[in-house]
VEXTIMAR-341294 format. One record per residue: y, z, x of N, C-alpha, C in turn. Coordinates in steps of 0.02 Angstrom, whole numbers, plus 50000, padded with zeros to 5 digits. Layout:
! residues N
YZXYZXYZX
...
END
This chain:
! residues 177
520455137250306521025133250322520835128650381
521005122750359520825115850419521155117150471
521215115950550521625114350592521955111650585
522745113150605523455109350592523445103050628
523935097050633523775093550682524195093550756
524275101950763524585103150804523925106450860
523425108250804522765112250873522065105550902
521995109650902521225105050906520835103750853
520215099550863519805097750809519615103450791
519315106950800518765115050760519215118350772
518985125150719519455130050738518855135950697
518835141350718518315146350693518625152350634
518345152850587518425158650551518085164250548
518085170050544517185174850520517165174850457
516565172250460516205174150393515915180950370
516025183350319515635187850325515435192850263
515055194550260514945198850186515515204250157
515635205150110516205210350065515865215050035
515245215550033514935221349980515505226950006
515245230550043515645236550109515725233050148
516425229250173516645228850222516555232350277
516415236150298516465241050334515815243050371
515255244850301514545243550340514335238050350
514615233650318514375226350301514435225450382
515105224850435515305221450498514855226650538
514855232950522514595238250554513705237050569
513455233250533512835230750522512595224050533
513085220750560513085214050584513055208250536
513195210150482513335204650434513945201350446
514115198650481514665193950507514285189650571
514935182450567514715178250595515265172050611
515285167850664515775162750657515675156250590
516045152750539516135148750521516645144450556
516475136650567517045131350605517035126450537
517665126550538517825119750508518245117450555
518205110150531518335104650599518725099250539
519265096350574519445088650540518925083950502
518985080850456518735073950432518505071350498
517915069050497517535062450542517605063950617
517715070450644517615075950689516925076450725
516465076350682515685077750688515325073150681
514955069950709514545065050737513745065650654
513995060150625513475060750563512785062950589
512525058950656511715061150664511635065450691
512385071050705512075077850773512265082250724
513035083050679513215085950650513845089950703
514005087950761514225093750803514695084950853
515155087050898515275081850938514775083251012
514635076951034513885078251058514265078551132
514865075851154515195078951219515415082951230
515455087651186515725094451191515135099351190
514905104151233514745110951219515225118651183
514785121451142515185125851113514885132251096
515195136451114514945144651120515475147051092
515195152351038515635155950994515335164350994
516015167051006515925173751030516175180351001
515935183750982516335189450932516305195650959
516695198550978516845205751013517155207150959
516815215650971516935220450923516825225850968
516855232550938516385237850938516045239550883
515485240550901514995243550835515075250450820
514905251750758515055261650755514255261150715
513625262050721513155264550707513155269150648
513445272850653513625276850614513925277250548
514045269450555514455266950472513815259750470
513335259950489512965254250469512465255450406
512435250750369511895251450314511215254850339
511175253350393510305256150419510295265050449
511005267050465511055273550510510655278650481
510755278250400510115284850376509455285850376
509265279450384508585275050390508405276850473
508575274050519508475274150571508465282650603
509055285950592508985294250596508285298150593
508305295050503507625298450486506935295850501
506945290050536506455287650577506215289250663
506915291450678506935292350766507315298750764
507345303450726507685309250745507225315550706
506635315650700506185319950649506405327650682
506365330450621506505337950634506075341150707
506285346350717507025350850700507955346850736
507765341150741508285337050750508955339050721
509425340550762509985344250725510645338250731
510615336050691511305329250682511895332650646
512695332550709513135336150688513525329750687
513905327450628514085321350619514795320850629
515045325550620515905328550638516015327750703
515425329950746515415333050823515515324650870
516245324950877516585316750911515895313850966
515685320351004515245315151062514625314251029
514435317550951513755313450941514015307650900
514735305850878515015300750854514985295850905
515445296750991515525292651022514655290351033
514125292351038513525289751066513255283351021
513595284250979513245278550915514025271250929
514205271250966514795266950991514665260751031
514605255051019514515250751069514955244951075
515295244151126515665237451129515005232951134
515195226551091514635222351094514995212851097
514695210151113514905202351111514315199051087
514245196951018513665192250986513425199650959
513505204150956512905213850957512535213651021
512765209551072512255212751133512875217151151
512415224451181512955227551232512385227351287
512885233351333512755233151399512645227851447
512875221951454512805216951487512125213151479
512005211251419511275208751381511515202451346
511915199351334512035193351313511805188651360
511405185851325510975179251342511225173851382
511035171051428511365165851470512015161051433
512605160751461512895155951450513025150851508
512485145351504512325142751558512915135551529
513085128951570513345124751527513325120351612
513185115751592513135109951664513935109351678
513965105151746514385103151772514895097951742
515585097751746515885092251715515935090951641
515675096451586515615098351544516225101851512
516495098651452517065102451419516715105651397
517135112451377516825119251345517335121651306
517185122751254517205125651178516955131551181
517585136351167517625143451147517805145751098
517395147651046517765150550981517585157450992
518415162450997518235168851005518585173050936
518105177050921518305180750859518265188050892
518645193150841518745199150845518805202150760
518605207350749518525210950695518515218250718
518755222250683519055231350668519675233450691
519495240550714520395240250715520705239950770
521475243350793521795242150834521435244350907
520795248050897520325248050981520235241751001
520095239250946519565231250962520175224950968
520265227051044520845223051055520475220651124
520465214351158519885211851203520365206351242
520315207151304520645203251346519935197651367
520085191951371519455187751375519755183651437
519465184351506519475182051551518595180251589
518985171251586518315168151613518405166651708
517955171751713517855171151809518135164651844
518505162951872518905156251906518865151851869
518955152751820519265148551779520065147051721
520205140651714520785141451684520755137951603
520755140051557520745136051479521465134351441
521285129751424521895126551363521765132651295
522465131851282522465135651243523015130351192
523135127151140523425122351097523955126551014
524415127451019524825126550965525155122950971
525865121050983526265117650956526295114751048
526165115551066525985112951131525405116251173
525205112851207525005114951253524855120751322
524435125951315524555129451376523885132751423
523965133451483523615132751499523425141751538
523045146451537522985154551545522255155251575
522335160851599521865163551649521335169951610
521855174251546521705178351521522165177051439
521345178451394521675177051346521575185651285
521975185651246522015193651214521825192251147
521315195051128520925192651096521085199551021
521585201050966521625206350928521285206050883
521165210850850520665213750773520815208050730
520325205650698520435201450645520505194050653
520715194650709520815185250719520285181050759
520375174050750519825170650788520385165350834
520125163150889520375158350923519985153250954
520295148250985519985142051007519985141051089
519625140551119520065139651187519465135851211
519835128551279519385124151304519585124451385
518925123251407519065121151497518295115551512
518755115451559518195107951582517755112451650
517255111651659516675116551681516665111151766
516995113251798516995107251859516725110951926
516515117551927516105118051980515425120151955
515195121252000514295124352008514215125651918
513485126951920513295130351843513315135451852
513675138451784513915142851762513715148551723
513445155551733512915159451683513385167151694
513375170951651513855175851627514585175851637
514965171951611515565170351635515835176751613
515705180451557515985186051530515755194351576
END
């Protein structure tokens, strides 16, 4: 579905595989898709070349429902390795909140110069855990439906994707998250 002409130009969807839903996201087969308005995108860049844009997907991962978990077990867990799969804390260990699949504070620079509008497409996928408050360090973003608004912290629920812009007006900027 295109952007109304009530939001902005782009707007993000996830893409993502259906075989198993389930191991499919669990395995990182998902991803942002943007569609953008007619004549939006600059024919020789493909992208609008004054805008920067970072697209971000928080989740939690469950390991444990990924296509690879039996594979990987039986590669890094060789007997007499005792895997109790019922047992919640060897469930919780295979758990990771992740943004892009980095956890633990491993996502890659989000560096973006000065004076720079910034483009945020934030997605969320699983269930009612994966509910994500997205607050960018002194900063304030537009947020666009039927008007205009402008938030400090944005709530980011299972399943949906959103858009949000700010203009980058002090110092450069690297882990805003």
């Amino acid at each position: 579905m295109a952007p109304t002409k009530d939001e902005f130009d782009c707007k993000a969807w996830a893409y993502f595989s259906d075989v198993d839903l389930e191991k499919d996201v669990h395995s990182g087969l998902i991803g942002p898709l943007l569609i953008c308005r007619t004549n939006t995108l600059s024919a020789a860049h493909g992208r609008q070349v004054t805008v920067q844009e970072f697209a971000l997907f928080f989740t939690i991962f469950d390991e444990t429902k990924s296509w690879y978990f039996t594979e990987n077990m039986e590669r890094n867990c060789r007997a007499p390795c005792n895997i109790q799969m019922e047992d919640p804390t060897f469930r919780e260990k295979y758990r990771f909140h992740a943004i892009n699949g980095y956890v633990m504070d491993t996502l890659p620079g989000l560096a973006m110069a000065q004076d720079q509008k910034i483009r945020w497409y934030l997605l969320s996928m699983g269930s009612n855990e994966n509910i994500h408050s997205i607050h960018f360090s002194g900063h304030v973003f537009t947020v666009r439906k039927k008007e205009e608004y402008k938030m400090a912290v944005h709530n980011l629920y299972p399943g949906t994707s959103h858009f949000v812009l700010f203009l980058q007006l002090t110092v450069l900027a690297e882990n805003l998250l």
